[in-house]
Structure formats: structure tokens, C-alpha cells
C-alpha positions in Angstrom: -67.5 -48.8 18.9 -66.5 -52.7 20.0 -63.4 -53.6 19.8 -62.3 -56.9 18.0 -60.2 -59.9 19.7 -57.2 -60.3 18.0 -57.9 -63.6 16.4 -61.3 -61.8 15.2 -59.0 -58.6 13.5 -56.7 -61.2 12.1 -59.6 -63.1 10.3 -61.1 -60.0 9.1 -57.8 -58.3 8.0 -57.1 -61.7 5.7 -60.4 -61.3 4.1 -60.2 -57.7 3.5 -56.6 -56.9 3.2 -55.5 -59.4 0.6 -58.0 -57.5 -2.1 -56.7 -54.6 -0.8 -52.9 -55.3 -1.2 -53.4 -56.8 -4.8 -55.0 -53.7 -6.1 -52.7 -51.1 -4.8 -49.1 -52.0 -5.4 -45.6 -50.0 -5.6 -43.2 -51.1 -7.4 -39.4 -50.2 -7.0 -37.6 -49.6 -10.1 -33.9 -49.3 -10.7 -32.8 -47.3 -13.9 -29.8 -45.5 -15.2 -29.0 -41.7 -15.2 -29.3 -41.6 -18.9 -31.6 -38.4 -20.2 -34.4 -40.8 -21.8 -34.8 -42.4 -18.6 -34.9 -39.1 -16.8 -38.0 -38.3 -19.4 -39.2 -41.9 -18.6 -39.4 -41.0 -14.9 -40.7 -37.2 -15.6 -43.5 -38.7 -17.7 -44.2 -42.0 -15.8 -46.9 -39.2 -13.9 -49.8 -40.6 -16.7 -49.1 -44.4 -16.1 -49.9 -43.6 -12.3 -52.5 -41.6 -13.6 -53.8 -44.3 -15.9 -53.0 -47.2 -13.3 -54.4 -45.5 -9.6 -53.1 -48.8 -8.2 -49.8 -48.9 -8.7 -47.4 -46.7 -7.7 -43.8 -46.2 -8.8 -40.5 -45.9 -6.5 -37.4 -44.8 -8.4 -34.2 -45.7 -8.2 -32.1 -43.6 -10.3 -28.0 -44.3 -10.4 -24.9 -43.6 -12.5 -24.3 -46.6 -14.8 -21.2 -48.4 -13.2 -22.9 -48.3 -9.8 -26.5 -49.6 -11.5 -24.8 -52.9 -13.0 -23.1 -53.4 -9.8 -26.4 -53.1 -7.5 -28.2 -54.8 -10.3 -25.4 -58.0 -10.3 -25.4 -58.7 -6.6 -29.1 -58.2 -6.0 -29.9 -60.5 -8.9 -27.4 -63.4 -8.2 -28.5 -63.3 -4.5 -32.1 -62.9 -4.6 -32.4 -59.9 -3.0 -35.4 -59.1 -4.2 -34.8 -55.1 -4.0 -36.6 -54.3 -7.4 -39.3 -54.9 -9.3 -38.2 -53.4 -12.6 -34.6 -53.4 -13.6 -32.8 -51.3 -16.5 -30.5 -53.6 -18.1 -28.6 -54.3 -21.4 -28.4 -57.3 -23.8 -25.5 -59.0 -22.0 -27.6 -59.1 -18.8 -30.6 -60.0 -20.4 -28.7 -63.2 -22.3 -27.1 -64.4 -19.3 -29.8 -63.7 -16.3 -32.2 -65.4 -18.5 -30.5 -68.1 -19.3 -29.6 -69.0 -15.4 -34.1 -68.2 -15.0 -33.1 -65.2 -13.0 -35.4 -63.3 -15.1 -39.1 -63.7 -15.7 -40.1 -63.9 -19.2 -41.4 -61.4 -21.1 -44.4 -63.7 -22.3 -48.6 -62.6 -23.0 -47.9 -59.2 -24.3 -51.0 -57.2 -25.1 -51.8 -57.7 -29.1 -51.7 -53.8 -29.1 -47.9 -54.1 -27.9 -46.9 -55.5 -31.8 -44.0 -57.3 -30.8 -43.2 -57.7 -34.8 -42.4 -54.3 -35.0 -39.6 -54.9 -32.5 -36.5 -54.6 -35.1 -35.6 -58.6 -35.1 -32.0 -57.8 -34.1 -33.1 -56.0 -30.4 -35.4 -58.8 -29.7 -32.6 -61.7 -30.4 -30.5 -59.9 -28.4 -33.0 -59.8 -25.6 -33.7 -63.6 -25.8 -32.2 -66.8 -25.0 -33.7 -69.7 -26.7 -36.5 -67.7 -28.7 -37.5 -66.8 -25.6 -37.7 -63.0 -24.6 -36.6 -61.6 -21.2 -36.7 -57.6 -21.4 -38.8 -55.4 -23.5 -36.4 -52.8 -25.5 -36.7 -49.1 -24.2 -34.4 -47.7 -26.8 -31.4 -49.5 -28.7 -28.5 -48.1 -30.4 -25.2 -48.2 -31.9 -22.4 -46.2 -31.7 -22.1 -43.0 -34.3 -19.4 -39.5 -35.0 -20.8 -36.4 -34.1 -18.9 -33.4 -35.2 -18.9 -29.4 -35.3 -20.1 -28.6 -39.1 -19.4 -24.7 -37.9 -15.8 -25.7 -36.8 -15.3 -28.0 -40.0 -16.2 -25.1 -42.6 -13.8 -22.8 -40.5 -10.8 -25.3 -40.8 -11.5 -26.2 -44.3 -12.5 -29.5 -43.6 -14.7 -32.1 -44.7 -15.5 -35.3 -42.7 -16.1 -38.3 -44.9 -19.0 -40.6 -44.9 -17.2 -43.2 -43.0 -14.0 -41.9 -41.5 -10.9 -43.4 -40.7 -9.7 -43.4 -36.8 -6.7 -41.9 -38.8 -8.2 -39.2 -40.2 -10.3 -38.3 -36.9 -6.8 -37.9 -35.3 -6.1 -35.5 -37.8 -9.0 -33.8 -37.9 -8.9 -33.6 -33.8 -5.1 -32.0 -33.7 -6.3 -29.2 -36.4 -9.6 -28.4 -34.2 -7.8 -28.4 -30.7 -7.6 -25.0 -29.2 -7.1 -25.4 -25.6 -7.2 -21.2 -24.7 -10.5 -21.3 -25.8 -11.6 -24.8 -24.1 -12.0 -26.1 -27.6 -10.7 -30.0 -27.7 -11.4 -31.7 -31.0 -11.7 -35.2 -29.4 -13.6 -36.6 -26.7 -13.7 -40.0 -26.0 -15.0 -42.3 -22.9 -12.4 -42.3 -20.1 -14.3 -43.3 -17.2 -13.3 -46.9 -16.4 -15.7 -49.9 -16.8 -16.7 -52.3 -19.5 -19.7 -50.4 -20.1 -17.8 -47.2 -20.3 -14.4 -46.7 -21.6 -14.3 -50.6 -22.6 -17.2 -50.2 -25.1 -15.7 -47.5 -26.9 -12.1 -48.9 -26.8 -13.5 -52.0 -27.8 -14.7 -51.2 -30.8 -11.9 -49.2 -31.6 -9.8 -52.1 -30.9 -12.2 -54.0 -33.9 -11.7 -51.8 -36.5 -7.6 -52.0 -35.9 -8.8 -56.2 -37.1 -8.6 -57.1 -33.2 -10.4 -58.8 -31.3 -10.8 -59.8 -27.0 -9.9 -63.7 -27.8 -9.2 -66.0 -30.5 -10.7 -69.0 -31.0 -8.8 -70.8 -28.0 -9.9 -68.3 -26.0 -6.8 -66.8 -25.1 -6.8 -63.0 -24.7 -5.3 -61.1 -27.3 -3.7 -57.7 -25.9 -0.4 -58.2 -27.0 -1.2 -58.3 -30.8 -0.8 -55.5 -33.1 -3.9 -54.6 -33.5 -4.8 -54.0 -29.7 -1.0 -51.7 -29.4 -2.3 -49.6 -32.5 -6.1 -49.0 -31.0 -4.7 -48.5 -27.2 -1.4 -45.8 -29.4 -3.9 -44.3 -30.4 -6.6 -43.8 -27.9 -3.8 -42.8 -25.7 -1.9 -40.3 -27.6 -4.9 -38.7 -29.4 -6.8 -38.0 -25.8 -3.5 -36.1 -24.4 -2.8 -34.3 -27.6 -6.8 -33.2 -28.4 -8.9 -34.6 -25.6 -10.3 -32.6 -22.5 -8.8 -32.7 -18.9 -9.9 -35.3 -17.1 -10.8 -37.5 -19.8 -10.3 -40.3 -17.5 -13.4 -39.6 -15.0 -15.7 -39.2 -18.7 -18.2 -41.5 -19.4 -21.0 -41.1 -21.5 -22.8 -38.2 -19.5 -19.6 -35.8 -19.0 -18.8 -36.1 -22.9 -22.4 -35.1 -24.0 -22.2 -32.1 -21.2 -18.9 -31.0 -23.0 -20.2 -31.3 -26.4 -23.8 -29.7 -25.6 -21.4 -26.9 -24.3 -19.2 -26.3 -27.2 -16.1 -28.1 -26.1 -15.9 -31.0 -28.3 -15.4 -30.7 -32.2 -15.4 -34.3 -32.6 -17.3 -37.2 -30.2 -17.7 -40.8 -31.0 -20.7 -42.5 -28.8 -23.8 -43.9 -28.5 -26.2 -43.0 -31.3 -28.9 -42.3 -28.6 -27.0 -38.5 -28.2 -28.7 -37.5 -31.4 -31.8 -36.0 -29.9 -29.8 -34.7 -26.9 -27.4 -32.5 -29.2 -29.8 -31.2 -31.1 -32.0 -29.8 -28.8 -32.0 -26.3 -28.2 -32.5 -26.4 -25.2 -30.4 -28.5 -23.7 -27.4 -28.0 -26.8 -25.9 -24.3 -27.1 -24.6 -26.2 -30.7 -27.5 -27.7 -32.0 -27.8 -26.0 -35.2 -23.8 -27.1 -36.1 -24.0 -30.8 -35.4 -23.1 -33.4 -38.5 -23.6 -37.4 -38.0 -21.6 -39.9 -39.8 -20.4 -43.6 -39.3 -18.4 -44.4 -36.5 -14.8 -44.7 -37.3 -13.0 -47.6 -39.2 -9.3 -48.1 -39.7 -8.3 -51.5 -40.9 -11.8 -53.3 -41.4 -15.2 -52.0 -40.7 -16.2 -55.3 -38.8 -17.2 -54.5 -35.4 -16.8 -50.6 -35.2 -20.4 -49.7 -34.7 -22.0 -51.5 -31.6 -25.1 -52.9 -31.3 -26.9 -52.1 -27.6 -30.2 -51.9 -26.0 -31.4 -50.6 -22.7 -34.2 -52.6 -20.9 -36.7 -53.2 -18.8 -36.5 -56.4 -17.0 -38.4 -58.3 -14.2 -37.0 -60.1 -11.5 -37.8 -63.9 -11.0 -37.3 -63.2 -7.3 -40.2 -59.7 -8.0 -43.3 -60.5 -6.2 -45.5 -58.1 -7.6 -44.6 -59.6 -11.9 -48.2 -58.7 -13.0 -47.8 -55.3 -12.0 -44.2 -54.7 -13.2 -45.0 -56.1 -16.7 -47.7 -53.8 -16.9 -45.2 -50.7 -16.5 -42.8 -52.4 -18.9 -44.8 -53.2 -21.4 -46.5 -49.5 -21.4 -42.5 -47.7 -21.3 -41.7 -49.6 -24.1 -44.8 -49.3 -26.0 -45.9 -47.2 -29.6 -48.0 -45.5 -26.7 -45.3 -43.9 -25.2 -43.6 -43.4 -27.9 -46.5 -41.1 -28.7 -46.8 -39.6 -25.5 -42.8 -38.4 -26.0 -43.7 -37.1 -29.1 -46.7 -35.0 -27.9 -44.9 -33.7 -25.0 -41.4 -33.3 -25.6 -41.2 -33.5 -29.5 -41.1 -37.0 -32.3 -36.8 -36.2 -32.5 -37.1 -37.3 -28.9 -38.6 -40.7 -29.0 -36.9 -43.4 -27.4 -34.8 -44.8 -30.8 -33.7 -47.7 -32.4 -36.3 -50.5 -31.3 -39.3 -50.6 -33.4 -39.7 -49.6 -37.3 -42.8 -47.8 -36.6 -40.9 -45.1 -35.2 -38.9 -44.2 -38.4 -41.7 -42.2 -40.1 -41.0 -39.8 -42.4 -42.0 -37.5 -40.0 -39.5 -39.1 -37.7 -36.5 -39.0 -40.3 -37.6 -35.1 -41.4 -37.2 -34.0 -37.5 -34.2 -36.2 -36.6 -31.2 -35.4 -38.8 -29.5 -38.3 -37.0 -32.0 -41.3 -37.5 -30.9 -42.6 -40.9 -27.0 -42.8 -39.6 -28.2 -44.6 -36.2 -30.8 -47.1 -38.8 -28.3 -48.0 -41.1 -25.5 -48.4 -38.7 -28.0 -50.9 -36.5 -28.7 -52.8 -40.0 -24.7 -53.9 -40.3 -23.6 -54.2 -36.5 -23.6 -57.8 -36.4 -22.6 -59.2 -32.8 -22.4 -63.1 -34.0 -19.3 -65.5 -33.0 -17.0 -66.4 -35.7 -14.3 -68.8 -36.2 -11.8 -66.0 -35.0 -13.9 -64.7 -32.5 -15.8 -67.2 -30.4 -17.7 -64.8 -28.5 -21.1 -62.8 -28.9 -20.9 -59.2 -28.8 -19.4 -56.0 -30.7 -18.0 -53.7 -27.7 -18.7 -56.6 -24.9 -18.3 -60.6 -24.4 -20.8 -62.3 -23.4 -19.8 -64.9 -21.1 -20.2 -64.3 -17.2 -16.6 -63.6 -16.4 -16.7 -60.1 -18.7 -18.1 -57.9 -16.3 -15.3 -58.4 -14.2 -12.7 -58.6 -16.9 -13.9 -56.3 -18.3 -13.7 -53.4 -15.7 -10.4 -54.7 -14.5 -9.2 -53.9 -18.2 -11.0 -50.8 -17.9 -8.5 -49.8 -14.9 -5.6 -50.5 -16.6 -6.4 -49.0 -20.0 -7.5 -45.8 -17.1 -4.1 -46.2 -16.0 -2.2 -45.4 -19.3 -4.6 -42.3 -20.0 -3.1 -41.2 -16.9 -0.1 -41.9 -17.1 0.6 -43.9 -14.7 1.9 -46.5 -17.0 2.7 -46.8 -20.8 0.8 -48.6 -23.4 2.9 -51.3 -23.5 2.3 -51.5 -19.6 -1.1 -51.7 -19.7 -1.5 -54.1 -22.7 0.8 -56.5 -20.6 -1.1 -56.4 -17.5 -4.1 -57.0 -19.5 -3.1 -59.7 -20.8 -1.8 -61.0 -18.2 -4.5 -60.0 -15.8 -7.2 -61.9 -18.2 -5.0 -65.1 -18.6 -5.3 -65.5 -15.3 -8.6 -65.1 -14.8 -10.0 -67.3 -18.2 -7.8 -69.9 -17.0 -9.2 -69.8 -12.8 -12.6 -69.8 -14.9 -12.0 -72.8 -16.4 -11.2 -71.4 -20.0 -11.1 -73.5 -22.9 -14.4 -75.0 -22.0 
């Protein structure tokens, strides 16, 4: 066989490798450890199978260290992924600085209008969308009907934080492992943030006022952090602090939890028997008010982004658009059962089929129809359990730490609230704060 000069291989490999290279891509997506995207992985086998060539690389991480990778990769152009796993406040402020590419010439088959309006604003900047909606949801109480009935007791449709505490103290039996409240400990403002958060809303509080000035020190902020505090040492489990939303759903799936407060999106985890050893005791009601009921349900979504800096776009949009599809919403169905489809984004999935297998769905719909995220005259911010302005992922976890701090112990509540406060007037104001 002859051998080829170099310049002669070079010209030949341009005009037969570039067809080559564009029809057999692998793209490198970055997800969170969340059980749907585990099934989104699992099942991703039939998109290689219906794409031969593209293949997919995963990269699969706990949710603190995702946002982190995500963040400096995005702001420097790294270039690492193809496919990122992010949330609304990502999506709002990546696409606003054109880090993201938009999400524009979806198939007709995709039916964007059946995208609930709400998770498609709060992927868009400008009426322009910038991730496609794997699941969305808002924050709900699951509770132990068998341990309810035993006690006597009877959760109401839409519970007070009060009356959880109550309920919690009567259904803690520590000899048997039994702790009647878990909540998210694990610091971060994705993590114990979102949940304290909107805890901290439905004492009437809020993280600024409309001069932007943090707001720790008010009453409402001490009566949400009493709270939190002294309910999680009384009723919640050891460890509480290193919780986040995986540890709590392992306790509760193992019968350790009467009471949990979290992301709707548990619903299908909980009641599966084969995941749940308490699936047939598991009740669903509003998540907890005190004060006001403004802001005590939060509004979220999980997403698949692309990267402006990606340079394989055609091919990532392709996955996207088929992971976030009625398609696979079908396939989920077919292979893992319709109380398992990814919830909360699209109305086609609340079927009555849908609503008759998942005894959670009309809680999660109804508390996604009033979780309103707007700024107000009192709150000049977007978001429920988040802010979204750049500086909150940093102020946020740095709260986190504190807030960590005082379910430790290592300082009181009144500590903590004062090194919040003081921690986020200092960095609002090197931010340039009243803008």
C-alpha cells in the first residue's frame, strides 16, 4: 500500500474528516445527583440509540459542588460542557450576560405552549428562552398518615409552622430513630437557604427592603431562625446540619421522619415501593404558613442549558429538547411508571391518569398556581427562596454557614442573625448596593 506525504494526508484528512467529526459527536453533560436525573441518565440509552452519532458523557455531582463547577466554567469560558443542569436564577442571569445560547427553533412537536407560562418566564430574559424545563416544582409537607392516626392527630390543609412544631415534639421518639421533623441543614443557598427562606416569608420577612438593606435583625427573621433552630434539636435527626435534600428523603423513605417539608419533586420518590419502606402512609399538604402565606411555597425548575462557549449547540439542543420532551415523558411512563414523570412543567402531564397514580400532583399544581416570585414595593427582588441578583450565590451560602453555625451550636440565634447581617451589609454595599 503507498504511503501518503504528509501534506497529501493532511489534504485528504480535511476533506474526509470534517464529515466525519460533524456526524459523530460526544457531548459532556453536567447534571445534579437528583433521582430524576439519575433516571434521565439510566434512560438516555434510547436517545443514543435513536441518535447513533452522538454520544453522551456524564457528569454527575452533588448540588453545592454542580453550581460551583457550573459558575466558574461559565464566567470563564471554559468550555467543559455541552449541556448544563441549571435553575431559574442561573438561567435569568447567564442569559442575560449572553453566556447562554438561546433556546430558539424548537421542533413544532416540542409544543412549547404547553410549557406552564410560569417555568418558561422564569427561564427567559427578555421573552427570550434560555433552558428547556426538565421538571419544576415548589416546595410541599409530607407526613406519616400511619403515625398521625396513632397520635390522634390530624394535619390541616395548610398548616401552621406552629402547629408542625407541635405536631414534631408529639411524634419524636428518638429510641426508636423516629424524629418528627426534618428539615435541610446542609449549608448553601440552594440547600438550607431555600428552605429557611421561605420559612423566613411566611414569619412576613423578607432578605431586603426596598433600599436594599438586609433584613436579619427584624422580628420576623429571629422568629423563623427560633424556630428552625430549636425545633431541629428538640425533633430533628442527628446531623441535621450535613442534610440536604438527598439525606432527608433517604431518612424519610426509611421511616425516620414523621414530618418533611421540601421540594414537591419527592412525591414520586416516597411513594414508590420500591425505593420507600412507607409508601403506602405518606399524606401531602401545603407547605407551612405562620403569619402570611406569601412566599412559603417556592417556585423552582431544573434545566437543561447550553453553553455559548459549547461547540457542538446543534447537537446539545437536540438532547435537550428530546429530555425535556412529551416523548420522554412517555418513555418514563412506559418504563418506570406515569407517577414518575418528570413534574411540574407542562399541562399535558396532569392527565387524569396522571392525578389517579400520583396522590401528590394536585398539592404540587395548586401550590405552583400561587408561588408568585415577582418584586414588590417591600421586596425589590425576584424570587421566593432565592434573590436574583449576581451577588446571592455568594451571600447566600455565606448565610448558609452561619445559619449552619447556630444548628450546631456554635453560636446562638441572635449570633448568627448579627453576623448575617452584618456579613451582607458589607458585601451589598462593596457591590455597589443601592443601584
Amino acid at each position: 500500500m503507498r504511503t501518503l506525504a504528509p501534506a497529501s494526508m493532511a489534504i485528504l484528512g480535511l476533506a474526509l474528516a470534517a464529515p466525519a467529526m460533524a456526524a459523530d459527536t460526544t457531548l459532556t453533560i453536567a447534571t445534579v445527583n437528583n433521582s430524576d436525573m439519575v433516571r434521565m441518565q439510566r434512560l438516555s440509552k434510547t436517545f443514543e440509540e435513536q441518535h447513533a452519532d452522538i454520544h453522551l458523557n456524564w457528569v454527575v455531582l452533588e448540588e453545592n459542588v454542580l453550581r460551583q463547577r457550573l459558575t466558574t466554567d461559565i464566567a470563564t469560558q471554559g468550555g467543559q460542557f455541552d449541556v448544563l443542569t441549571i435553575g431559574m436564577y442561573e438561567a435569568s442571569l447567564w442569559g442575560a450576560k449572553n453566556w447562554l445560547a438561546p433556546m430558539k427553533d424548537l421542533p413544532a412537536d416540542y409544543r412549547l405552549d404547553d410549557v406552564f407560562p410560569s417555568v418558561r418566564e422564569g427561564l427567559s430574559v427578555n421573552g427570550t428562552l434560555y433552558a428547556l424545563p426538565f421538571y419544576a416544582e415548589s416546595s410541599i409537607t409530607y407526613y406519616r398518615t400511619d403515625l398521625f392516626k396513632a397520635a390522634g392527630l390530624t394535619m390541616p390543609d395548610k398548616p401552621t409552622w406552629d402547629q408542625i412544631g407541635e405536631f414534631a415534639s408529639k411524634l419524636t421518639d428518638k429510641s426508636k430513630d423516629q424524629y418528627g421533623l426534618c428539615l435541610r441543614g446542609k449549608p448553601g443557598w440552594g440547600e438550607n437557604m431555600a428552605l429557611i427562606t421561605t420559612l423566613a416569608n411566611g414569619y412576613g420577612g423578607t432578605w431586603f427592603n426596598g433600599k436594599w438593606e438586609p433584613q436579619f435583625t427584624s422580628d420576623a427573621w429571629k422568629g423563623a431562625l427560633n424556630f428552625y433552630v430549636d425545633n431541629m434539636k428538640k425533633s430533628g435527626p442527628p446531623g441535621a446540619s450535613s442534610n440536604g435534600f438527598n439525606e432527608n428523603l433517604a431518612l424519610f423513605n426509611s421511616g425516620k421522619c414523621a414530618i418533611w417539608v421540601d421540594a414537591s419533586v419527592a412525591g414520586s420518590f416516597v411513594t414508590d415501593k420500591s425505593q420507600s419502606k412507607v409508601a403506602d402512609s405518606v399524606g401531602f399538604t401545603f407547605a407551612p404558613h405562620q403569619s402570611t402565606e406569601k412566599g412559603t411555597s417556592w417556585l423552582y425548575s431544573w434545566a437543561l442549558a447550553i453553553p455559548a462557549s459549547s461547540k457542538k449547540q446543534d447537537a446539545a439542543r437536540v438532547f435537550a429538547t428530546w429530555a425535556t420532551s412529551e416523548a420522554y415523558a412517555k418513555l418514563v411512563a412506559e418504563k418506570d411508571g406515569i407517577a414518575n414523570v418528570p413534574p411540574g412543567t407542562r399541562a399535558s402531564t396532569y392527565s387524569d391518569a396522571y392525578m389517579k397514580a400520583a396522590p401528590f400532583a394536585k398539592v404540587t399544581l395548586d401550590s405552583l398556581k400561587v408561588a408568585d416570585p415577582a418584586a414588590s414595593a417591600d421586596k425589590p427582588y425576584v424570587g421566593i427562596q432565592l434573590v436574583t441578583i449576581p451577588e446571592f450565590q455568594a451571600i447566600g451560602t455565606a448565610v448558609g454557614k452561619i445559619f449552619s453555625g447556630a444548628l450546631t451550636g456554635q453560636m446562638s440565634v441572635d449570633q448568627a442573625l448579627a453576623a448575617a447581617q452584618s456579613s451582607t451589609e458589607r458585601d451589598m454595599k462593596r457591590a455597589g448596593y443601592p443601584k
